[in-house]
SEVEXSE-743623 format. One record per residue (C-alpha): residue number from 1; x, y, z. Coordinates in steps of 0.5 Angstrom, whole numbers, plus 500, padded with zeros to 3 digits. Example, Ala and Ser with C-alpha at 12.3 -4.5 7.8 and 13.67 -1.06 7.14 Angstrom:
% SEVEXSE-743623
+-----+-----+-----+-----+
! seq !   u !   v !   w !
+-----+-----+-----+-----+
!   1 ! 525 ! 491 ! 516 !
!   2 ! 527 ! 498 ! 514 !
+-----+-----+-----+-----+
% end
This chain:
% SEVEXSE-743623
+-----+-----+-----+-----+
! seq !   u !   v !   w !
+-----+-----+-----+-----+
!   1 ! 842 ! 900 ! 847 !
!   2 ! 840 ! 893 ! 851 !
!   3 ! 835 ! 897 ! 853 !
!   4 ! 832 ! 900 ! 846 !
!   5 ! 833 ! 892 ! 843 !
!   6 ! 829 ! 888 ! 849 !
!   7 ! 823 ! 892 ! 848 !
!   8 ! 824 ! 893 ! 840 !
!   9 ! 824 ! 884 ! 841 !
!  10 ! 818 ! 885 ! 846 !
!  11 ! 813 ! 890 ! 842 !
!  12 ! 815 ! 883 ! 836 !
!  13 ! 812 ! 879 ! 841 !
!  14 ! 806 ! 881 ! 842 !
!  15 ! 805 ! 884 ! 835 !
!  16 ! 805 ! 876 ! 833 !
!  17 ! 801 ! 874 ! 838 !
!  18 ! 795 ! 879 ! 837 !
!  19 ! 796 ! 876 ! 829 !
!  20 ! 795 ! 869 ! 831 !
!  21 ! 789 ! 870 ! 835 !
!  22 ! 786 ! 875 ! 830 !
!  23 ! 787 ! 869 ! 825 !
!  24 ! 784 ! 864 ! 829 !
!  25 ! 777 ! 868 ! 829 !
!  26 ! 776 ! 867 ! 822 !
!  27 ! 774 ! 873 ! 820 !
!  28 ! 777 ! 878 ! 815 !
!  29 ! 774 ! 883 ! 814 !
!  30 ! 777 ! 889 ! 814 !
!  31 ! 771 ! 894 ! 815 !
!  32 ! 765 ! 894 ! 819 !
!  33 ! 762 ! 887 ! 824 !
!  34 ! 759 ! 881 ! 822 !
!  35 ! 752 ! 884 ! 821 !
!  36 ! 754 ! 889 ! 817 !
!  37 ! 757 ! 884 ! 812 !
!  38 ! 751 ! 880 ! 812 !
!  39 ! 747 ! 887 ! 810 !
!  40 ! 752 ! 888 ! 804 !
!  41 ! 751 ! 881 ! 802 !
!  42 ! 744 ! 882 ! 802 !
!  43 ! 744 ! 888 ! 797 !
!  44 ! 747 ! 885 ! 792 !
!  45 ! 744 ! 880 ! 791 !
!  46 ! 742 ! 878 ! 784 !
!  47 ! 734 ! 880 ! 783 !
!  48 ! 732 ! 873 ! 780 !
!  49 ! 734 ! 871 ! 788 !
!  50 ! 728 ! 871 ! 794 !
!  51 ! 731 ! 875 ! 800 !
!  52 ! 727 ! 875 ! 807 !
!  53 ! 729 ! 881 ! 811 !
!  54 ! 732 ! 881 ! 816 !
!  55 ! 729 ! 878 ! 823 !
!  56 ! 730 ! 883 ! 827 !
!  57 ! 728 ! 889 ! 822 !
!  58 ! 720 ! 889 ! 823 !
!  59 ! 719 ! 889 ! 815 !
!  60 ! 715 ! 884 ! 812 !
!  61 ! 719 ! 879 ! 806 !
!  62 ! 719 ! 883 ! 799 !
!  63 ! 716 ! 878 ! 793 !
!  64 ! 721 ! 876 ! 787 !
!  65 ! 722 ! 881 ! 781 !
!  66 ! 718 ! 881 ! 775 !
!  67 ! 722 ! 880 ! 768 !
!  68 ! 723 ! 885 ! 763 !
!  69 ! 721 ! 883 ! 757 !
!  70 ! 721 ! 886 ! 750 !
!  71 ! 714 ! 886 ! 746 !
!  72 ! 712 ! 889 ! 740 !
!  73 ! 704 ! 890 ! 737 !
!  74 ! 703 ! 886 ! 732 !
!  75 ! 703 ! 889 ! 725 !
!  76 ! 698 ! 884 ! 721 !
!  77 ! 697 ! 884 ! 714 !
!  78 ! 693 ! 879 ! 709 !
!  79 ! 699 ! 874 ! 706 !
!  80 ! 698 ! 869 ! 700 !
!  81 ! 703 ! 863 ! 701 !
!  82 ! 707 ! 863 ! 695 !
!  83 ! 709 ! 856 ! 693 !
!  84 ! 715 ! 855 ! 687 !
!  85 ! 716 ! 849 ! 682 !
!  86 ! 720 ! 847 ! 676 !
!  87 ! 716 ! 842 ! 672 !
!  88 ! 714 ! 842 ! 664 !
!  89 ! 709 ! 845 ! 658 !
!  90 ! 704 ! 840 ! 657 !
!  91 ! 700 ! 839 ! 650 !
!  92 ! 693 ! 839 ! 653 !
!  93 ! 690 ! 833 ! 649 !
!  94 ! 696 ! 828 ! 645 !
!  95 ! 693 ! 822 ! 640 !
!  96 ! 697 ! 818 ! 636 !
!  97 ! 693 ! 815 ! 631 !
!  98 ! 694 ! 808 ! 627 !
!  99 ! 691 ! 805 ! 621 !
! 100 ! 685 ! 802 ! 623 !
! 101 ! 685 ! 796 ! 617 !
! 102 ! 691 ! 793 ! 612 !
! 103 ! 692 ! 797 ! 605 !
! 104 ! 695 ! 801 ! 601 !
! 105 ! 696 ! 810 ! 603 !
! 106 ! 690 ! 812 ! 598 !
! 107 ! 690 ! 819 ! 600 !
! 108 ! 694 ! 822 ! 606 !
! 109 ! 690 ! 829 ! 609 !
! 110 ! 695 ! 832 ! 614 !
! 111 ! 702 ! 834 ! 614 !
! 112 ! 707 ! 835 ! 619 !
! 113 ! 707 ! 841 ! 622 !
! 114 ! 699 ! 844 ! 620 !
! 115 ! 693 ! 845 ! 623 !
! 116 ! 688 ! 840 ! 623 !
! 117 ! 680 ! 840 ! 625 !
! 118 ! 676 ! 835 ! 629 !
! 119 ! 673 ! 830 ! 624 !
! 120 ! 677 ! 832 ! 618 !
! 121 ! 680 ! 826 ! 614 !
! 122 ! 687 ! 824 ! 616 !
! 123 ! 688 ! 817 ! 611 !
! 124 ! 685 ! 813 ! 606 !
! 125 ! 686 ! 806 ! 604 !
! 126 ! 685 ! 803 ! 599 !
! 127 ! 679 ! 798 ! 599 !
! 128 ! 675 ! 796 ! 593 !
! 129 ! 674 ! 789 ! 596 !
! 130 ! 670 ! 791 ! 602 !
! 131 ! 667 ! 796 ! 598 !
! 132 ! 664 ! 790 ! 593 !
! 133 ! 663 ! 787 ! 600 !
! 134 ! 658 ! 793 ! 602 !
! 135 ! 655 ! 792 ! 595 !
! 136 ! 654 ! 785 ! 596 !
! 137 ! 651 ! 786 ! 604 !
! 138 ! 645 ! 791 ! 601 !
! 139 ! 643 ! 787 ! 595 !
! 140 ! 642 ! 780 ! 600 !
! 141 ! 638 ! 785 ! 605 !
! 142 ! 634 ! 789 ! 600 !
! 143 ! 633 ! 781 ! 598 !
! 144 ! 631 ! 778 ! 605 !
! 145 ! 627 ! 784 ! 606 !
! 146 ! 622 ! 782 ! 600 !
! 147 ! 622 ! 775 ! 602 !
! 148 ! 619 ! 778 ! 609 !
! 149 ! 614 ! 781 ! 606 !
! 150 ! 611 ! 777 ! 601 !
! 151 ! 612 ! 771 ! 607 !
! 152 ! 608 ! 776 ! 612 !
! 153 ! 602 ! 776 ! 607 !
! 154 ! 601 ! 769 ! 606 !
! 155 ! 602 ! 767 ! 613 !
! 156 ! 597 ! 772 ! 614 !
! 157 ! 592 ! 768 ! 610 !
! 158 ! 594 ! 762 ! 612 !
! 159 ! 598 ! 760 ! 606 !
! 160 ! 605 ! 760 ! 610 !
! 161 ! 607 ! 756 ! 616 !
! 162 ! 609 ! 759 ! 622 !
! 163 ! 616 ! 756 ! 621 !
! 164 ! 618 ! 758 ! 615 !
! 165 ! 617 ! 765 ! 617 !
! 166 ! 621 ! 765 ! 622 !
! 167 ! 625 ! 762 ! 618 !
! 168 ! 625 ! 769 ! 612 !
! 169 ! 625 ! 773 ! 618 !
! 170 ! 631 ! 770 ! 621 !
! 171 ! 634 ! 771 ! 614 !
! 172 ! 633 ! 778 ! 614 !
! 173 ! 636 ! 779 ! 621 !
! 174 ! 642 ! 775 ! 618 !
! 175 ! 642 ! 780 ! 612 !
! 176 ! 642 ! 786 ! 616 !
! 177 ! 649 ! 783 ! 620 !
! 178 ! 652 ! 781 ! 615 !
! 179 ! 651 ! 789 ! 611 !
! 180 ! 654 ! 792 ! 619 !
! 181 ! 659 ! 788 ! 618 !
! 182 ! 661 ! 790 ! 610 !
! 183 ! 659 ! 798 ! 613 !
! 184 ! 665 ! 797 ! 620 !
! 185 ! 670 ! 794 ! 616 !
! 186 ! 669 ! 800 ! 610 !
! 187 ! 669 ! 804 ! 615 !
! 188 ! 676 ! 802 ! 618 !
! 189 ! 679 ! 804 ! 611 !
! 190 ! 678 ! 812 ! 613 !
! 191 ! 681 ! 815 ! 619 !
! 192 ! 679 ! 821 ! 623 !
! 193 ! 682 ! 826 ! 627 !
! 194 ! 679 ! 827 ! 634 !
! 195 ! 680 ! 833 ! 636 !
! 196 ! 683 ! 840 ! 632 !
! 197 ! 690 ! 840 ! 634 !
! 198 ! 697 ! 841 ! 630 !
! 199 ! 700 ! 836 ! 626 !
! 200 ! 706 ! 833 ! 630 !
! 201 ! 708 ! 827 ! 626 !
! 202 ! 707 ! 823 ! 619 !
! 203 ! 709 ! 817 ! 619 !
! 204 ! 707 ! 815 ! 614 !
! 205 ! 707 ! 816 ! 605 !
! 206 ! 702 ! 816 ! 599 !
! 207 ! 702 ! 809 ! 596 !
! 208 ! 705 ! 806 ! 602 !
! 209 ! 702 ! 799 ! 604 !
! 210 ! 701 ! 799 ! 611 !
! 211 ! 697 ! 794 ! 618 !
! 212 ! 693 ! 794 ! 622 !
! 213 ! 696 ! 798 ! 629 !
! 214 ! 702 ! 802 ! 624 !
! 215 ! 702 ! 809 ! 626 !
! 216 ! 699 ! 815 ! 622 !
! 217 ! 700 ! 821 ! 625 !
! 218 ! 701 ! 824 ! 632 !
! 219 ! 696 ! 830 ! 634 !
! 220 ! 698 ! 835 ! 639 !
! 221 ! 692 ! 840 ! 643 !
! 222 ! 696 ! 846 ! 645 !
! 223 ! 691 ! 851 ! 647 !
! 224 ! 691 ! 851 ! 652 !
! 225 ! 698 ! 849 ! 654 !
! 226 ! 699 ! 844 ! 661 !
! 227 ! 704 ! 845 ! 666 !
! 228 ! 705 ! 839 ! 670 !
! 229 ! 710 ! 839 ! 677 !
! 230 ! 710 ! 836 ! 683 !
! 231 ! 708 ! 839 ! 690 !
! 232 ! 710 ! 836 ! 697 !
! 233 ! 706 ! 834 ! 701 !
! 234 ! 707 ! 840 ! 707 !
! 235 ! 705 ! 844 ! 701 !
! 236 ! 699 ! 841 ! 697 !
! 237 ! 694 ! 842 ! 703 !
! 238 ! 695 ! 850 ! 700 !
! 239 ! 693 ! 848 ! 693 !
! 240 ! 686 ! 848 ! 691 !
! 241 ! 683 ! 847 ! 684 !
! 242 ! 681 ! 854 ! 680 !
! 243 ! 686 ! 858 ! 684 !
! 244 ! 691 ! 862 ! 680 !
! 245 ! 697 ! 861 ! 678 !
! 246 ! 704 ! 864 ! 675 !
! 247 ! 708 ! 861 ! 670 !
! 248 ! 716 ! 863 ! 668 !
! 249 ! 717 ! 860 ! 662 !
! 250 ! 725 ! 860 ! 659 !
! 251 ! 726 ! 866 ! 655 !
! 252 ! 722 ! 870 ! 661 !
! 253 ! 715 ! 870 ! 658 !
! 254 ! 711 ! 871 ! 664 !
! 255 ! 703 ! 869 ! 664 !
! 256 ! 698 ! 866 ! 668 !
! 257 ! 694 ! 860 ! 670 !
! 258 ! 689 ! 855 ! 673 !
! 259 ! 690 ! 850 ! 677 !
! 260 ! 685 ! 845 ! 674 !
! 261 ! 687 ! 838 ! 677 !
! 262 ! 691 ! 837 ! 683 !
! 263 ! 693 ! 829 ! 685 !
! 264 ! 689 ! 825 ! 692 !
! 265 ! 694 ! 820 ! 690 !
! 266 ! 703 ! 821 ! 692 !
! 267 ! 708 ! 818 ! 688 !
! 268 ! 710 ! 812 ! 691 !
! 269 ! 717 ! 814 ! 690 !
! 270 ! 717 ! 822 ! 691 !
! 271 ! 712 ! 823 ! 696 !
! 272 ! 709 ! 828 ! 692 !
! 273 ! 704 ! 830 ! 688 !
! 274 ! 702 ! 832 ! 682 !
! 275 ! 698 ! 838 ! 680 !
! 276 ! 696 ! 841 ! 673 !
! 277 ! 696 ! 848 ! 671 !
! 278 ! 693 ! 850 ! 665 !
! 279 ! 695 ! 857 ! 660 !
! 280 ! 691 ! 860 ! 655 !
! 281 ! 695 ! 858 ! 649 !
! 282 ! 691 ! 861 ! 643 !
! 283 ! 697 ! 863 ! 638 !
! 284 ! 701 ! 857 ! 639 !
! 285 ! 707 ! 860 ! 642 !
! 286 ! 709 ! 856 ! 647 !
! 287 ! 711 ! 849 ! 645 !
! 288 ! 709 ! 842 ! 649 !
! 289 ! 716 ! 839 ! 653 !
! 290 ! 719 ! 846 ! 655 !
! 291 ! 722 ! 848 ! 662 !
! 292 ! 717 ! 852 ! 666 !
! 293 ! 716 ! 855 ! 673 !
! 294 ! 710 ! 855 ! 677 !
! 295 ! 709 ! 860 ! 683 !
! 296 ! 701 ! 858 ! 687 !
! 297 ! 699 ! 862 ! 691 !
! 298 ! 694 ! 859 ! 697 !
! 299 ! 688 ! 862 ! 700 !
! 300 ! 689 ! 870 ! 703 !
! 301 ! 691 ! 869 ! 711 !
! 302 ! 692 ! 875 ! 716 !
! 303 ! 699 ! 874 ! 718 !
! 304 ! 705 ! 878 ! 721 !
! 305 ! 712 ! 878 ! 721 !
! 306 ! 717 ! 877 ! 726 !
! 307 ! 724 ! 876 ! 726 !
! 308 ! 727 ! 867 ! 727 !
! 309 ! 729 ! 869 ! 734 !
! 310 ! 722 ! 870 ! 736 !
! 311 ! 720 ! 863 ! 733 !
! 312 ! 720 ! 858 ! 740 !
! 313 ! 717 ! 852 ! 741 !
! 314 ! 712 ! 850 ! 748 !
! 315 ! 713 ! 845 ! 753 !
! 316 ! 709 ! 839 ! 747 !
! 317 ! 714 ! 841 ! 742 !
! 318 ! 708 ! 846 ! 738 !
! 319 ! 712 ! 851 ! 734 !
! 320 ! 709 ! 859 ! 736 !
! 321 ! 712 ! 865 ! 740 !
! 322 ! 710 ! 868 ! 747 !
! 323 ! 705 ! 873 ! 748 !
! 324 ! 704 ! 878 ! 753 !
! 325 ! 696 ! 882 ! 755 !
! 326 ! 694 ! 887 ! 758 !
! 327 ! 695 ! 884 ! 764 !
! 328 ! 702 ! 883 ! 762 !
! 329 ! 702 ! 876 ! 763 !
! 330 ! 705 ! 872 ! 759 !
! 331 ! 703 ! 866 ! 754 !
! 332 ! 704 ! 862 ! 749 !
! 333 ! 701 ! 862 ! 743 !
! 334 ! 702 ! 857 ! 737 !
! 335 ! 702 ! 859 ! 731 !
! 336 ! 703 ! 857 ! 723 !
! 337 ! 710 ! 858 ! 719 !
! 338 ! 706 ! 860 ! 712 !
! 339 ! 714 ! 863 ! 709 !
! 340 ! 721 ! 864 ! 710 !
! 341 ! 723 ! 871 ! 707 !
! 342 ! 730 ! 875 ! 707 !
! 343 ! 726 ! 880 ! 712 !
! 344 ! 723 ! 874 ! 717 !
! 345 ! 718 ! 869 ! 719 !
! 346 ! 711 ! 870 ! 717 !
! 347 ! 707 ! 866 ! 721 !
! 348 ! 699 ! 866 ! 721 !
! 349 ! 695 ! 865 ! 729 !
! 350 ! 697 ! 871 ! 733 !
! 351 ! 691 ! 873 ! 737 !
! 352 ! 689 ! 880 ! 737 !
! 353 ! 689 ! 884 ! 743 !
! 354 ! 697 ! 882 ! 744 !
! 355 ! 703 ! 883 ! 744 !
! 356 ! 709 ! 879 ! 742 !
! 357 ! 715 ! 878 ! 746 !
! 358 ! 721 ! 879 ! 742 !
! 359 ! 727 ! 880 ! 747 !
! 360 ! 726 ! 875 ! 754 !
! 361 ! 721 ! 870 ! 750 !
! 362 ! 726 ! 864 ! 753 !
! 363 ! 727 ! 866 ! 760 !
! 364 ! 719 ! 867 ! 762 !
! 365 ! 713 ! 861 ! 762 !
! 366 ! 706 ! 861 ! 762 !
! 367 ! 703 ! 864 ! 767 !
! 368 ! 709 ! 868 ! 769 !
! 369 ! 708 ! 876 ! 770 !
! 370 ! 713 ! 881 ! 767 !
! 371 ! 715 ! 887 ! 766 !
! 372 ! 714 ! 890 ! 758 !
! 373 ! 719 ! 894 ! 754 !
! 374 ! 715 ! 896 ! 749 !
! 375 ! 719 ! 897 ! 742 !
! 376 ! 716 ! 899 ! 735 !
! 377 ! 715 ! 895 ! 729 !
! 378 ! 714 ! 898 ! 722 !
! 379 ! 709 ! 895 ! 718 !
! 380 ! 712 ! 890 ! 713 !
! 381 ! 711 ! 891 ! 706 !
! 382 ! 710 ! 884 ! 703 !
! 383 ! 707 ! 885 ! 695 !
! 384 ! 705 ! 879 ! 690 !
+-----+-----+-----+-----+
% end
C-alpha cells in the first residue's frame, strides 16, 4: 500500500511539472504547430483584406477582391415636373370709376350686376352752365375768325398795320382756347365706360349731388379670368410664359390655362415670385376672389426613377448616384432631382449606356472596379 501511493504521488509530480513548462511555451493550440495556425488565419481572412503568400509557397501575392454591387438599367422616360400652388381668381382688368366734375346725377346708365359695353354712358350731370360756356366759347371764335379775315385782306393791301394783325390773330388763337376749354369741361359732365365688363358696384343715385373724385361704379373683366399665386424661387426657373397650366376650382370644376406672366422681381418678404394664369371665362361662371389650385408643368425632360436610397452625394457635396459601365467601373454622375413621389425620386441627368447601382453605392469610389449583380427594374408608369 506504501508503495501504490508513493507512485501515485510521483506520477502528480511530473503530470504538474509537464503543465507548467507546456504553459510556459505560450501556446495553446490544441490541433496542429504553429504554421498550421497561421495558414487558418490566412483563409479566413475577410476579402476586403490584401494577403501576401506564404514566403516559403513559391506563389506569386493575389490582388484585392472586387466589390459586388447591384445595378440596375436605367428605364428612361419623358417627365413634366409638376408644380402645385394655392392662389386666387382674379378679374383680368378692374376699374373703379369716379365723376370727372361736380353736379347733380342727371342720368345713371348702369346698374349693379349687369353687363356694360366699352364706351357705353355710365353717368351724367347736370350742367346747363358749362353748356351756355361752350355756346358762348363758338360765338366769340366764329367772331375773332371774321376779324382774321377781313384784317387779312386789308394788311394785303396795305390798309392795316402789321400790328394790329397780329393782334386779331392772337385773338382768334385765344377764341379757339378758350372753346377747348368750354368743350373739356362739357366733356367731364358724361362719363365712359373703358373697357366691356360686369357691373360690380353703383354708388351712387338719380338726383344725388356729387364732387369731383366721388366714386361711381366699379367694372370688373371677367373673361378671361386671372388666377395669381406665388411660386418659390427653386421652382420659377421650371415656369415659362405661354406653358399650360391646370387650375382646381372650389366645388372640383377643372379647366385649363396659360401661364401669361411670371415675376423677374421676388417679394421681398416671401421670397417669391408672382405668376399669373389666364382661364377662358366666356360665360362668367367663375367669380374673381375664389380659392384656386394651380398645378405647372415645365419643359418635358428624359428622366427615370429610382428609389431615395439611391440618391448619394460626391465628395463636393453634388447630389447624384453611382454609375457603373461596361468596363464595371464605377462613377459618379450628377443628376437633377425634378420629383418626390410615393414611388420614388425622379432625377433627370443619367447617361445612356450605363447602369445604375442600386445596392453598395456607398461603399465603392471613382474609379473603383466592381462586381455587377444585375437586377431588373420594371418601367415606371408616371401619367400627367
Amino acid at each position: 500500500m506504501f508503495a501504490s501511493i508513493k507512485l501515485h504521488r510521483v506520477l502528480s509530480i511530473l503530470v504538474f511539472l509537464a503543465a507548467a513548462f507546456w504553459v510556459s511555451t505560450g501556446k495553446f493550440s490544441a490541433v496542429g504547430n504553429g504554421e498550421e495556425y497561421n495558414t487558418a488565419a490566412v483563409t479566413n481572412t475577410t476579402t476586403d483584406t490584401t494577403t501576401d503568400a506564404a514566403p516559403d509557397s513559391g506563389q506569386a501575392a493575389e490582388g484585392p477582391a472586387l466589390r459586388t454591387v447591384a445595378a440596375v438599367v436605367p428605364q428612361f422616360f419623358e417627365h413634366m415636373r409638376e408644380i402645385n400652388l394655392f392662389g386666387a381668381t382674379n378679374a383680368d382688368k378692374q376699374a373703379v370709376l369716379a365723376a370727372r366734375s361736380s353736379g347733380i346725377v342727371s342720368q345713371l346708365g348702369v346698374t349693379k350686376g349687369a353687363s356694360v359695353a366699352e364706351g357705353a354712358t355710365v353717368l351724367v350731370l347736370e350742367g346747363a352752365e358749362v353748356e351756355a360756356q361752350v355756346v358762348t366759347a363758338m360765338a366769340g371764335l366764329n367772331q375773332a375768325r371774321q376779324l382774321l379775315d377781313v384784317g387779312e385782306e386789308l394788311f394785303a393791301r396795305g390798309s392795316l398795320p402789321e400790328i394790329e394783325l397780329n393782334s386779331r390773330r392772337a385773338n382768334h388763337a385765344a377764341a379757339e382756347a378758350a372753346l377747348s376749354q368750354a368743350q373739356a369741361s362739357a366733356g367731364r359732365l358724361s362719363l365712359q365706360a373703358p373697357f366691356g365688363g360686369l357691373v360690380d358696384s353703383v354708388s351712387v343715385e338719380l338726383g344725388e349731388w356729387v364732387v369731383q373724385g366721388t366714386p361711381i361704379a366699379t367694372i370688373l373683366s371677367l373673361d378671361p379670368i386671372v388666377i395669381k399665386a406665388e411660386v418659390s424661387e427653386q421652382d420659377v426657373g421650371y415656369v415659362t410664359v405661354g406653358d399650360r397650366a391646370k387650375v382646381l376650382l372650389v366645388g372640383g370644376v377643372e379647366a385649363e390655362g396659360t401661364i401669361r406672366f411670371v415675376a423677374k422681381q421676388a417679394n421681398e418678404r416671401t421670397r417669391t415670385f408672382e405668376v399669373e394664369v389666364e382661364l377662358p371665362n366666356p360665360d362668367l361662371a367663375i367669380p374673381s376672389g375664389a380659392t384656386a389650385e394651380v398645378r405647372l408643368y415645365g419643359a418635358p425632360a428624359t428622366a427615370m426613377l429610382v428609389p431615395r436610397s439611391v440618391i448619394t452625394l460626391s465628395d463636393a457635396g453634388e447630389i447624384g448616384v453611382r454609375v457603373v459601365g461596361a468596363d464595371n467601373i464605377a462613377r459618379f454622375a450628377p443628376v437633377t432631382l425634378l420629383d418626390d413621389t410615393e414611388q420614388g425620386m425622379i432625377i433627370s441627368g443619367v447617361p445612356e449606356g450605363v447602369r445604375v447601382i442600386t445596392a453598395g453605392q456607398d461603399l465603392v469610389r471613382d474609379g473603383d472596379q466592381v462586381n455587377v449583380s444585375d437586377v431588373s427594374a420594371d418601367a415606371p408608369v408616371i401619367s400627367q
